[in-house]
N, C-alpha and C positions, 0 to 999 in steps of 0.2 A: 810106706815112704814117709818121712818125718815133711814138716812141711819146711816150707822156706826162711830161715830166721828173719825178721819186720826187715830190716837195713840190706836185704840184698839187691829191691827193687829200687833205691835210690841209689845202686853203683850203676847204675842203666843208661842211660843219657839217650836223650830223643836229641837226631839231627834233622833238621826241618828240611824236605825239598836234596833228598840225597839218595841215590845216586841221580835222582831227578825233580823236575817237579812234583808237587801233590803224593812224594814218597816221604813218609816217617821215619827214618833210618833208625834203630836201636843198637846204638852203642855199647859195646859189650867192653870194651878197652879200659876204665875204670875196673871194672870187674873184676876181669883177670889182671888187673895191678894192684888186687889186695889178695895176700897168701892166701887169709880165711878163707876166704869169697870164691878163689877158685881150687881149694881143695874141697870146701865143700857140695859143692859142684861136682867134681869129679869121684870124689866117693859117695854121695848120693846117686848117683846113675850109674854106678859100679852095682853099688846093693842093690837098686832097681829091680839089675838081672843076673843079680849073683847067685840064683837058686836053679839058672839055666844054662846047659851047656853052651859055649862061646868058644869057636875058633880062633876065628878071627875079626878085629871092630876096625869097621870102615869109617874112616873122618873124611867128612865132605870138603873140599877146598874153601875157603881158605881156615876161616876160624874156627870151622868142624875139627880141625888137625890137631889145634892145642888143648881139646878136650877132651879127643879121642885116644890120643896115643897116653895119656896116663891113665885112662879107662881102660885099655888092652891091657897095659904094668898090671894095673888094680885086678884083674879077671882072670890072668895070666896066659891071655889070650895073643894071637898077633896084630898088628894094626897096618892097614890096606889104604894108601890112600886114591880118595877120586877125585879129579882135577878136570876142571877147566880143557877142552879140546884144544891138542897140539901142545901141551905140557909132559906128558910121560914119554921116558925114552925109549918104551918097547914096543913089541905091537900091542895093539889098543881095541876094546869092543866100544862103541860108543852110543850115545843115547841122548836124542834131545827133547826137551821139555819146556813150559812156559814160566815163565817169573811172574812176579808182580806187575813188573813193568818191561817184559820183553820176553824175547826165545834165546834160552842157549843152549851149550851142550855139556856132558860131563864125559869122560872116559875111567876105563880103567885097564891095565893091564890085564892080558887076557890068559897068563897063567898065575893070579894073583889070588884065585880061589878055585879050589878042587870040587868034585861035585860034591857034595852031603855035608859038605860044610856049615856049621851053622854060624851067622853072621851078626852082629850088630852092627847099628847105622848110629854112629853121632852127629850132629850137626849143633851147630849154633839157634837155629832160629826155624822155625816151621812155621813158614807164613801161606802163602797160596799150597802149598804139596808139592808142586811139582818138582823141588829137585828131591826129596826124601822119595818120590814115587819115581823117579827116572833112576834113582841109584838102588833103590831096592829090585826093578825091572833090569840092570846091570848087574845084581850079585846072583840073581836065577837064571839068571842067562847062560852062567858061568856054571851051571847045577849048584845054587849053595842055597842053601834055606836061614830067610830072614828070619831071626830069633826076634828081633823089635828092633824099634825106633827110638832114641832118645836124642832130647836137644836142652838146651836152658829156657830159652823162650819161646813162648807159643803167642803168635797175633789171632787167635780162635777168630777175632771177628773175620777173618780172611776164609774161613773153614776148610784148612787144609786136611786137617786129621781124615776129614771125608773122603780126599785122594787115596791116602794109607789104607781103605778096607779093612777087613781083619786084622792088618799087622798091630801087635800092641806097642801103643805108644806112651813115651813118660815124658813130661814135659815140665820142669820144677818152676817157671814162673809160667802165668800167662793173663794175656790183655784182653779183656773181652771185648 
């Protein structure tokens, strides 16, 4: 994987005390409002796992979604999404897990992956694990085998990757 061009980490923006106190929010919205910045994004973690087969790539609610579904186009795979509990219209297997700064849940539709599926996870941000570990514990649930993990930023100092276990993960910036 090529590394990150110098100017992708200044499209970042830290919001101090968001969604609460004593939280460092990382602002991805600069980001993806520059073409380069999120096409390169999105075909860097295309090639990531472009050598593996991919069904289907799950985008984690919310900002998981806009880098996931041109990652599915890019793989030619399908794109699943997992959302926030009481958001999907069907029925739903669901799974909760810790935040940073709280507990929530995620769902997914529960005919939205077949068994031996093999799946990618996008997300925006791998901070503590626990939602890339509650949505990969949702796609085997469902029989689909996690292919990896990829997000844009990684807060390592948080050490989430630790939650992931074996799953391989790609992560094109990260904070230590």
């Amino acid at each position: 994987m090529e590394g990150p061009p110098g100017w992708l980490k200044d499209l970042i923006r830290d919001i101090p005390d968001f969604p609460q106190p004593g939280v460092a929010f990382k602002d991805i919205t600069p980001l993806l409002a520059s073409s380069e910045a999120l096409a390169w994004c999105v075909r860097t973690l295309a090639d990531a796992f472009a050598e593996r087969p991919v069904d289907k790539v799950i985008g984690v609610e919310a900002r998981g979604f806009i880098v996931a579904a041109p990652v599915a186009v890019r793989l030619g795979a399908g794109f699943v999404p997992v959302r926030k509990a009481g958001k999907l219209p069907w029925q739903t297997r669901s799974e909760t897990y810790d935040l940073e700064y709280g507990v929530d849940s995620l769902e997914i539709h529960r005919d939205a992956l077949a068994p031996g599926e093999r799946v990618l996870i996008i997300d925006d941000v791998l901070a503590t694990g626990g939602t890339a570990a509650a949505t990969a514990r949702l796609a085997r649930a469902l029989g689909a085998e996690v292919a990896g993990f990829g997000c844009i930023i990684e807060l390592a100092f948080l050490g989430g990757r630790g939650k992931l276990g074996d799953l391989d993960s790609v992560s094109l910036l990260s904070y230590e």
